[in-house]
KOLGU-4560 file (N, C-alpha, C; in nm, 3 decimals, padded with zeros to 5 digits):
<recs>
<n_xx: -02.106 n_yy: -19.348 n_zz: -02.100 ca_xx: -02.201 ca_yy: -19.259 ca_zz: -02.167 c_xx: -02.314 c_yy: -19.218 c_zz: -02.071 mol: A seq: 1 type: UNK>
<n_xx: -02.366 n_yy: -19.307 n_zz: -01.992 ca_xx: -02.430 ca_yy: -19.264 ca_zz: -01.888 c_xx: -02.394 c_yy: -19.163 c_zz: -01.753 mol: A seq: 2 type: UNK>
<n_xx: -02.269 n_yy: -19.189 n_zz: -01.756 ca_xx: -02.202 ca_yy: -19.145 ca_zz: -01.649 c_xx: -02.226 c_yy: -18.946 c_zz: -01.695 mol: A seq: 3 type: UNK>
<n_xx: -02.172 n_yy: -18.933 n_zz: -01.847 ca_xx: -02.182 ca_yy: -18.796 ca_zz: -01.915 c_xx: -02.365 c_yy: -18.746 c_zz: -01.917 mol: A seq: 4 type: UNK>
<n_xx: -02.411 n_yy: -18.840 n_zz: -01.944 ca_xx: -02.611 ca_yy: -18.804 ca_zz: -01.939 c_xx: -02.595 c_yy: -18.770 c_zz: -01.814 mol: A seq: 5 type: UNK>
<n_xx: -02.596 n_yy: -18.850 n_zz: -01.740 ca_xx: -02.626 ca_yy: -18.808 ca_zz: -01.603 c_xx: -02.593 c_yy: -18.661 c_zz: -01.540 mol: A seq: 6 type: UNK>
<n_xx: -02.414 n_yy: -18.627 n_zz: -01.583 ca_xx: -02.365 ca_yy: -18.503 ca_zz: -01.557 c_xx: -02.417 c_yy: -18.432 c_zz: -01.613 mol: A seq: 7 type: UNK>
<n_xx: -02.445 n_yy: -18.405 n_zz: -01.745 ca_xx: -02.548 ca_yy: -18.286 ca_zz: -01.813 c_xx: -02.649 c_yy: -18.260 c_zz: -01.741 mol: A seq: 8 type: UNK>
<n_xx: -02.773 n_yy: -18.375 n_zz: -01.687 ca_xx: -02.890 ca_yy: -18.331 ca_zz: -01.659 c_xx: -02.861 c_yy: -18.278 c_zz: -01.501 mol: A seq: 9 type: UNK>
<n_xx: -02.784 n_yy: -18.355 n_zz: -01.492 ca_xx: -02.719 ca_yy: -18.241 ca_zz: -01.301 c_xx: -02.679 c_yy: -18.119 c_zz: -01.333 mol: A seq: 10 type: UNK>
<n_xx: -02.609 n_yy: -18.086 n_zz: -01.403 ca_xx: -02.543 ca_yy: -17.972 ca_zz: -01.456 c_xx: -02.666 c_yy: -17.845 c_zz: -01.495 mol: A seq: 11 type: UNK>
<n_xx: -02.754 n_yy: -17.904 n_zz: -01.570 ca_xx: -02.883 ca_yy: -17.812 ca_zz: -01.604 c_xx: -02.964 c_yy: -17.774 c_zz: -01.492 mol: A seq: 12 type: UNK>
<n_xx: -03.028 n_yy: -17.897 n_zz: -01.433 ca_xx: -03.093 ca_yy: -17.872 ca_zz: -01.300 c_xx: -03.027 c_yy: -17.781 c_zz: -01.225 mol: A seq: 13 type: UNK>
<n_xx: -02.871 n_yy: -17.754 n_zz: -01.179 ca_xx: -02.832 ca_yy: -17.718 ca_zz: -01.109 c_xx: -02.869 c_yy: -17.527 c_zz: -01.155 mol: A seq: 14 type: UNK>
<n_xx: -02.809 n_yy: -17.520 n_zz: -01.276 ca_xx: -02.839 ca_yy: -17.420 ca_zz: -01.319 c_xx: -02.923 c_yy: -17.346 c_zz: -01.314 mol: A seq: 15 type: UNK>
<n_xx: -03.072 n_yy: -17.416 n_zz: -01.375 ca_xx: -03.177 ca_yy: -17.342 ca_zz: -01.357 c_xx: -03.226 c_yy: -17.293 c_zz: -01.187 mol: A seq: 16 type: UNK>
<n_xx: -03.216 n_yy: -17.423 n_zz: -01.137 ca_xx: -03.206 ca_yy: -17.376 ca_zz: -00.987 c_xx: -03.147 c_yy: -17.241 c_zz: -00.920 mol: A seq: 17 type: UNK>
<n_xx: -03.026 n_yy: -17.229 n_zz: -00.961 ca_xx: -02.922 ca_yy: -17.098 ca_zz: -00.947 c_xx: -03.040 c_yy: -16.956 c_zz: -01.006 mol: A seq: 18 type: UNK>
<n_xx: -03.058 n_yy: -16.992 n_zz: -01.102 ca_xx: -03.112 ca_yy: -16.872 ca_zz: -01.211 c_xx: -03.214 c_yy: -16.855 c_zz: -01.113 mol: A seq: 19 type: UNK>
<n_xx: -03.346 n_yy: -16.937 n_zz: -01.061 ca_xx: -03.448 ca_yy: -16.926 ca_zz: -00.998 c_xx: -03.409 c_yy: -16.847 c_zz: -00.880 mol: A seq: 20 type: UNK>
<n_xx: -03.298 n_yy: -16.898 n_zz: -00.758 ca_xx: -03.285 ca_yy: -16.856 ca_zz: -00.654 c_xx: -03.209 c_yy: -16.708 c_zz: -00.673 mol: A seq: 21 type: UNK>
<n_xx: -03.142 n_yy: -16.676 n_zz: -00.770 ca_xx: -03.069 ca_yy: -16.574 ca_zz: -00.819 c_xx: -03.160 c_yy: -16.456 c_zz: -00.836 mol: A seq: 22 type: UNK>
<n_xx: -03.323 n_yy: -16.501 n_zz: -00.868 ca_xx: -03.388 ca_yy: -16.368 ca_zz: -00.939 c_xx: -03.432 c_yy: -16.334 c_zz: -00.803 mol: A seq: 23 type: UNK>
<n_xx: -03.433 n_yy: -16.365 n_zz: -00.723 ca_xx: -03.578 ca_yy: -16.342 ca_zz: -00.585 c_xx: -03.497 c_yy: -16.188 c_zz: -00.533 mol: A seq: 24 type: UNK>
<n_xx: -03.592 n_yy: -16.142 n_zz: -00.512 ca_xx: -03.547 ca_yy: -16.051 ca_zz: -00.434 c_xx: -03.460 c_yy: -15.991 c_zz: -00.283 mol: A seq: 25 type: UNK>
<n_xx: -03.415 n_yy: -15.915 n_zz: -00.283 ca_xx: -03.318 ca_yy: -15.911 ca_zz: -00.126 c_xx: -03.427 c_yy: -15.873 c_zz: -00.078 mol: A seq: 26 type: UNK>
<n_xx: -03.349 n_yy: -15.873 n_zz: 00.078 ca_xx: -03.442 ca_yy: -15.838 ca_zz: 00.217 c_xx: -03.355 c_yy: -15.690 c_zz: 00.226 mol: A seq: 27 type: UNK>
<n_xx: -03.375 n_yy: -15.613 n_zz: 00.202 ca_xx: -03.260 ca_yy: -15.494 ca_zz: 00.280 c_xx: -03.349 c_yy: -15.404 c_zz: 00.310 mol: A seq: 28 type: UNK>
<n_xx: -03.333 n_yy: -15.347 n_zz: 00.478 ca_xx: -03.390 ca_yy: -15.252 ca_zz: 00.522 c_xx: -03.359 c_yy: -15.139 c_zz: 00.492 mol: A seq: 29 type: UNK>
<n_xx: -03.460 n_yy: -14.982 n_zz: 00.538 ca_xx: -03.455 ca_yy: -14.885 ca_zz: 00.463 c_xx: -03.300 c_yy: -14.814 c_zz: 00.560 mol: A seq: 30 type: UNK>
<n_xx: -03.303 n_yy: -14.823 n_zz: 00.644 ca_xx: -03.116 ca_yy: -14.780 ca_zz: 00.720 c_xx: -02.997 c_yy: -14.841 c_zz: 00.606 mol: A seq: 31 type: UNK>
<n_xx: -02.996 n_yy: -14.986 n_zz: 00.612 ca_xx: -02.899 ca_yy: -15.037 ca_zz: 00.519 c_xx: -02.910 c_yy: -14.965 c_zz: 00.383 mol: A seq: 32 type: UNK>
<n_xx: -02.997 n_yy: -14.932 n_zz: 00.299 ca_xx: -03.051 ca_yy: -14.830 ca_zz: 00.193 c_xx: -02.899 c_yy: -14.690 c_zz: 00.211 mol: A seq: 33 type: UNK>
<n_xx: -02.966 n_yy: -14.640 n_zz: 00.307 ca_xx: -02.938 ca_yy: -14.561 ca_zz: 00.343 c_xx: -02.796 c_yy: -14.528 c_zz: 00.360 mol: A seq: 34 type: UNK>
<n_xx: -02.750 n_yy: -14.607 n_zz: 00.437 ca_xx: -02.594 ca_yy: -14.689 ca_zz: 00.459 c_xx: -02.502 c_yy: -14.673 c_zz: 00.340 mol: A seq: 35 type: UNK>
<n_xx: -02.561 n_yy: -14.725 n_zz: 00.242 ca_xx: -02.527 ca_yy: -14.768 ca_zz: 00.131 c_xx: -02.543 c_yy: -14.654 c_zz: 00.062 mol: A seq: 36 type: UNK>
<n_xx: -02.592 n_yy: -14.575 n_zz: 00.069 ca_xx: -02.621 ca_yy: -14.435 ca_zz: -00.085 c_xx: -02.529 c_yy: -14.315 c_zz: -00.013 mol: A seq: 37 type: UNK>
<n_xx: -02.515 n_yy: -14.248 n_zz: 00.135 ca_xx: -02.466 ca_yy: -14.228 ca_zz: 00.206 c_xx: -02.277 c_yy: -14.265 c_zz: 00.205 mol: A seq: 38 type: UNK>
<n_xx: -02.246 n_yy: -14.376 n_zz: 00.154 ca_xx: -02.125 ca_yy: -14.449 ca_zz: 00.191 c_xx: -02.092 c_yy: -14.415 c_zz: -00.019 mol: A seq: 39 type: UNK>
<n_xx: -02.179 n_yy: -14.404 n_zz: -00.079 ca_xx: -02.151 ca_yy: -14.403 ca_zz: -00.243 c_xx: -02.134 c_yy: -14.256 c_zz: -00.235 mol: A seq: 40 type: UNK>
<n_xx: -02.241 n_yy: -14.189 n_zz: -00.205 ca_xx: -02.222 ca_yy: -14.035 ca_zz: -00.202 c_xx: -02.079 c_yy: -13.948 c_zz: -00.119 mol: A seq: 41 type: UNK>
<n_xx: -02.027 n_yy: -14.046 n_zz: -00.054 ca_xx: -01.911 ca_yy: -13.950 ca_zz: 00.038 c_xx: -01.805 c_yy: -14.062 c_zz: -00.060 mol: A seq: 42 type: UNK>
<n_xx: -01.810 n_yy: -14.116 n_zz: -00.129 ca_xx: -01.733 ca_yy: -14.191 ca_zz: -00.158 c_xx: -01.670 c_yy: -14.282 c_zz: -00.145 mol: A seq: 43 type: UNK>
<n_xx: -01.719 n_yy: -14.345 n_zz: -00.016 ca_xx: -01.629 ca_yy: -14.461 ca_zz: 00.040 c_xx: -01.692 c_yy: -14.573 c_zz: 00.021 mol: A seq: 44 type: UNK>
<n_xx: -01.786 n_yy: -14.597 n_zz: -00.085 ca_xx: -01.847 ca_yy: -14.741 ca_zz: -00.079 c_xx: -01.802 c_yy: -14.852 c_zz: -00.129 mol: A seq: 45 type: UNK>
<n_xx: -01.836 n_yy: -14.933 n_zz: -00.094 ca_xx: -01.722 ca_yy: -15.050 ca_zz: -00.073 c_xx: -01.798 c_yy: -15.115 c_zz: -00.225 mol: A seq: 46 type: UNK>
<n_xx: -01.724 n_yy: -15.151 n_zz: -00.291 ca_xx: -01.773 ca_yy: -15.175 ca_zz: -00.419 c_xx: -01.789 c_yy: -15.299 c_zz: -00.452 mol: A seq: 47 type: UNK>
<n_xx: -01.824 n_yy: -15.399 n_zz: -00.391 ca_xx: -01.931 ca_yy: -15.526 ca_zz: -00.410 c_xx: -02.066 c_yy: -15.500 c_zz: -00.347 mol: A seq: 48 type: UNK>
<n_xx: -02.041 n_yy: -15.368 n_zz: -00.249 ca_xx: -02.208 ca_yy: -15.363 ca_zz: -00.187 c_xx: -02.281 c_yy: -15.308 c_zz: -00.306 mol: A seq: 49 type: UNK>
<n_xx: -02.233 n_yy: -15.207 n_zz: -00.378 ca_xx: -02.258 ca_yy: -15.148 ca_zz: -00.510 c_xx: -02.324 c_yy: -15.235 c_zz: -00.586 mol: A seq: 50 type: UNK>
<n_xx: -02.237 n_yy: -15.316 n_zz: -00.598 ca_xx: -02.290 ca_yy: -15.393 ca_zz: -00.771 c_xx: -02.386 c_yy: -15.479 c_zz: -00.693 mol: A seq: 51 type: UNK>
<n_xx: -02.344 n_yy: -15.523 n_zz: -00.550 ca_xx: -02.499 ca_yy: -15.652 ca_zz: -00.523 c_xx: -02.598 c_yy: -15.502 c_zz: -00.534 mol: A seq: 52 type: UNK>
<n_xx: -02.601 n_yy: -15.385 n_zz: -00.465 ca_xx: -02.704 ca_yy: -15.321 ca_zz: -00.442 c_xx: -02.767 c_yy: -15.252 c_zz: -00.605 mol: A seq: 53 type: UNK>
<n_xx: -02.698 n_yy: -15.257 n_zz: -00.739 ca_xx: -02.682 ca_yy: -15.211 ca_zz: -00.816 c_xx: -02.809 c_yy: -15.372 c_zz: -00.925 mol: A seq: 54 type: UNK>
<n_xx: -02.730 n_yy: -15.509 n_zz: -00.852 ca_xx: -02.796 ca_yy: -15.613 ca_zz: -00.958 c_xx: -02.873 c_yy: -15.640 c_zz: -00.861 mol: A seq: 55 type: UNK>
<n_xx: -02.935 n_yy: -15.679 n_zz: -00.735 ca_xx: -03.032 ca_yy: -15.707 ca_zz: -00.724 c_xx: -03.169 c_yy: -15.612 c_zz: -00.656 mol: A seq: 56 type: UNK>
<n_xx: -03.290 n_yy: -15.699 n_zz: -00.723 ca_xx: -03.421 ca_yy: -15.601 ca_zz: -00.702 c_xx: -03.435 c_yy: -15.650 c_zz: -00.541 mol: A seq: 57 type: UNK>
<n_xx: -03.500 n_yy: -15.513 n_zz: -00.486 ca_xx: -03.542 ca_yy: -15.514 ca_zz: -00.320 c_xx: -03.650 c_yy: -15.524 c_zz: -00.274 mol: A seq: 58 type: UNK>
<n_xx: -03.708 n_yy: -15.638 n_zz: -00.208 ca_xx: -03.883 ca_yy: -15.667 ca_zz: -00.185 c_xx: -03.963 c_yy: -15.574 c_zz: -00.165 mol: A seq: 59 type: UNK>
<n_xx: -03.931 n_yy: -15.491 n_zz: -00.082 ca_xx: -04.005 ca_yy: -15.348 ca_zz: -00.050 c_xx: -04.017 c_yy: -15.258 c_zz: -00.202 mol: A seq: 60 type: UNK>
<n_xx: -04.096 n_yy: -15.252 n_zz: -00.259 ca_xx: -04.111 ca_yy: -15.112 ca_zz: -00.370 c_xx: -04.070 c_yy: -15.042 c_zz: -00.304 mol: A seq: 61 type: UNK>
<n_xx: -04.070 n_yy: -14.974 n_zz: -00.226 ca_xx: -04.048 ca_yy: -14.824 ca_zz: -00.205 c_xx: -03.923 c_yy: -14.859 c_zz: -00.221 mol: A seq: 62 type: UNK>
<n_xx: -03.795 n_yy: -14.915 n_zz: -00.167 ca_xx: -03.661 ca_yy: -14.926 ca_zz: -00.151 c_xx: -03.606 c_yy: -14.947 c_zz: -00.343 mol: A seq: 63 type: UNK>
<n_xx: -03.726 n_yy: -15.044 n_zz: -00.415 ca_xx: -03.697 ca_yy: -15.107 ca_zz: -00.506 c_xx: -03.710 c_yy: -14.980 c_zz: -00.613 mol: A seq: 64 type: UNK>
<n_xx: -03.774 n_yy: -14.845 n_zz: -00.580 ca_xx: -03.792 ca_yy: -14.763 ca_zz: -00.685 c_xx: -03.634 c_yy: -14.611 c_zz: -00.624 mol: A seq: 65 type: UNK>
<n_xx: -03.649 n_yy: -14.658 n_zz: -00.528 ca_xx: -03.544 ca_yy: -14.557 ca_zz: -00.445 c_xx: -03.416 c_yy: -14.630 c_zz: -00.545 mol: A seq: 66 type: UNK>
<n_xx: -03.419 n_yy: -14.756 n_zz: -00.586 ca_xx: -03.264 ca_yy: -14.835 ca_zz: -00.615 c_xx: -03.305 c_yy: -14.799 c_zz: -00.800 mol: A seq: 67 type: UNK>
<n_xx: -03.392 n_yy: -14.824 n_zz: -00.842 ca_xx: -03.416 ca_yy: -14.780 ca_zz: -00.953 c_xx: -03.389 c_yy: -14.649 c_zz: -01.026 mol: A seq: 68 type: UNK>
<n_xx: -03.419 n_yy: -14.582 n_zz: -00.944 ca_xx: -03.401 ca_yy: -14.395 ca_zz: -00.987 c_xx: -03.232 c_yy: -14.380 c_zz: -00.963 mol: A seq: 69 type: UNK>
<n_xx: -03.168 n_yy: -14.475 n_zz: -00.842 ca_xx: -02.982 ca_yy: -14.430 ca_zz: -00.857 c_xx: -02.915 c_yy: -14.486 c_zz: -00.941 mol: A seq: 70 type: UNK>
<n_xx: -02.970 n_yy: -14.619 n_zz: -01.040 ca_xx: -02.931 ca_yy: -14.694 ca_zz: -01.141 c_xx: -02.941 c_yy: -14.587 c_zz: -01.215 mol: A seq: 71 type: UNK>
<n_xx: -03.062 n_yy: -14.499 n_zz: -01.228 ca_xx: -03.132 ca_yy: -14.369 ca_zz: -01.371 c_xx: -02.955 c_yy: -14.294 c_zz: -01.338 mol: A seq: 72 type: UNK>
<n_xx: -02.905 n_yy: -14.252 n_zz: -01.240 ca_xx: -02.822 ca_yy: -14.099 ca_zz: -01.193 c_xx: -02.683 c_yy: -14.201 c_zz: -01.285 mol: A seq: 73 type: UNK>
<n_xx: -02.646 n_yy: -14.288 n_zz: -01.253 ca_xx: -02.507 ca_yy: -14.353 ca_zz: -01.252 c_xx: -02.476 c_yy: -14.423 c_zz: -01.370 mol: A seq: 74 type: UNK>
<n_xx: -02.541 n_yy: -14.382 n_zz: -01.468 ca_xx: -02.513 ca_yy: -14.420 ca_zz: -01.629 c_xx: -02.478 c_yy: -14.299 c_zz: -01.729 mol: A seq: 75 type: UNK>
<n_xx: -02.384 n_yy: -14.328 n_zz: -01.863 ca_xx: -02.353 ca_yy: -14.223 ca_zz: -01.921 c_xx: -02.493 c_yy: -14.143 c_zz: -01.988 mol: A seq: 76 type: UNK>
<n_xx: -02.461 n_yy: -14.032 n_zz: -02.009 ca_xx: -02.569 ca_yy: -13.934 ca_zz: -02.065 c_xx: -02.672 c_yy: -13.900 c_zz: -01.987 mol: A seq: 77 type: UNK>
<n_xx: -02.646 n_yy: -13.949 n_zz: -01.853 ca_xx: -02.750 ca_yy: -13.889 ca_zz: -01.711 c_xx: -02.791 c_yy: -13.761 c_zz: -01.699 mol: A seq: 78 type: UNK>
<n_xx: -02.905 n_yy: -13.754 n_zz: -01.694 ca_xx: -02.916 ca_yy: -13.579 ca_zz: -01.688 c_xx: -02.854 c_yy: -13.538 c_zz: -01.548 mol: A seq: 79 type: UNK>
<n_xx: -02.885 n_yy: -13.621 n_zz: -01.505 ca_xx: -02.842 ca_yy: -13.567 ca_zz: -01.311 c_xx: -02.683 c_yy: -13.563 c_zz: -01.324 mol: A seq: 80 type: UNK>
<n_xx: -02.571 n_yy: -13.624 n_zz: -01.422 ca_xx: -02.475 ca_yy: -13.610 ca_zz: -01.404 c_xx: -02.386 c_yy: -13.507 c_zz: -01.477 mol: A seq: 81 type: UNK>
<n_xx: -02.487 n_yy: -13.497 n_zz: -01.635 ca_xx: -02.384 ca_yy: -13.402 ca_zz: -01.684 c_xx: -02.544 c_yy: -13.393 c_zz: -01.795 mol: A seq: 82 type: UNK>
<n_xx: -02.527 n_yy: -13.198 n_zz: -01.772 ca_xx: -02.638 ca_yy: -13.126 ca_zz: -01.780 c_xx: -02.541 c_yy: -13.034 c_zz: -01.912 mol: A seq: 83 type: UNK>
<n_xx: -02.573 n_yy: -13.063 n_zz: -02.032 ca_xx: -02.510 ca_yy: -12.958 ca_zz: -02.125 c_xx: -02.465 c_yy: -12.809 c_zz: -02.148 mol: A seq: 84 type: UNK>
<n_xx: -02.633 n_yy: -12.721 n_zz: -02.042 ca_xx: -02.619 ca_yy: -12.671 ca_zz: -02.124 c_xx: -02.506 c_yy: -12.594 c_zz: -01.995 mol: A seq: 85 type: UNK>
<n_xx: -02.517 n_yy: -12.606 n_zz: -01.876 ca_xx: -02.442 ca_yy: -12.559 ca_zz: -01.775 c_xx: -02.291 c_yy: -12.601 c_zz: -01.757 mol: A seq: 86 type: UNK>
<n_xx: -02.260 n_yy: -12.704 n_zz: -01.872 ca_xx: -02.175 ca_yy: -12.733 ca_zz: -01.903 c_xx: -02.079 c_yy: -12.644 c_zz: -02.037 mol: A seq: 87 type: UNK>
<n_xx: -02.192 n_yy: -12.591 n_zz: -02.098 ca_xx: -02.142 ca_yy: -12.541 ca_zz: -02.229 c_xx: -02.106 c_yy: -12.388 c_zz: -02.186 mol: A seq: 88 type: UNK>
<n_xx: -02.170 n_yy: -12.322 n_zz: -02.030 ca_xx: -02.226 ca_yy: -12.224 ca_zz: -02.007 c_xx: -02.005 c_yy: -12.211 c_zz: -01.933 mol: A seq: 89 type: UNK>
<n_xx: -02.035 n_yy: -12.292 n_zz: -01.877 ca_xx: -01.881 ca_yy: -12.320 ca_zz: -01.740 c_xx: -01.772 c_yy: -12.264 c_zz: -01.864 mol: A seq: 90 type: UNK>
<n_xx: -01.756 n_yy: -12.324 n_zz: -02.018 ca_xx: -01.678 ca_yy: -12.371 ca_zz: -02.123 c_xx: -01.648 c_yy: -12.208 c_zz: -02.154 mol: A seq: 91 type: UNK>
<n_xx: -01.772 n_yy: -12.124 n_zz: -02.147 ca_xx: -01.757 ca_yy: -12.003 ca_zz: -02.252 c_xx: -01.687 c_yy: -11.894 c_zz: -02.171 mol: A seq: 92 type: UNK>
</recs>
């Protein structure tokens, strides 16, 4: 029974630990940025750089609002992706 206490409270610690080191922010310079939006835009981006560049926040604000506004473009009902009325305009 101790042996199971023991594993739980390792098991939690470990966790929260993860969660803590998980939220901090990346280091990524404004080239790698670049690299990366560049490599999405021609299409060839390698799609784990995506989702790390997609889930985690970037120490620099400026990079961190640059990653913010391409999260805004790359979701359904985006204005930047699909604009109605130039859509309704293409249709007629």
């Amino acid at each position: 029974m101790k042996y199971i206490l023991l594993l739980s409270v390792l098991v939690v610690v470990l966790i929260v630990l993860f969660r803590r080191q998980n939220n901090k922010p990346v280091s990524l310079s404004a080239n790698e940025v670049i690299e990366l939006l560049e490599s999405w835009h021609g299409d060839k981006i390698d799609w784990e750089a995506r989702d790390y560049f997609e889930s985690c926040k970037i120490e620099n604000p400026d990079l961190e609002a640059v990653r913010l506004k391409c999260l805004a473009i790359d979701v359904i009902g985006s204005p930047y992706l699909f604009q109605p009325e130039k859509h309704n305009k293409l249709l007629s």
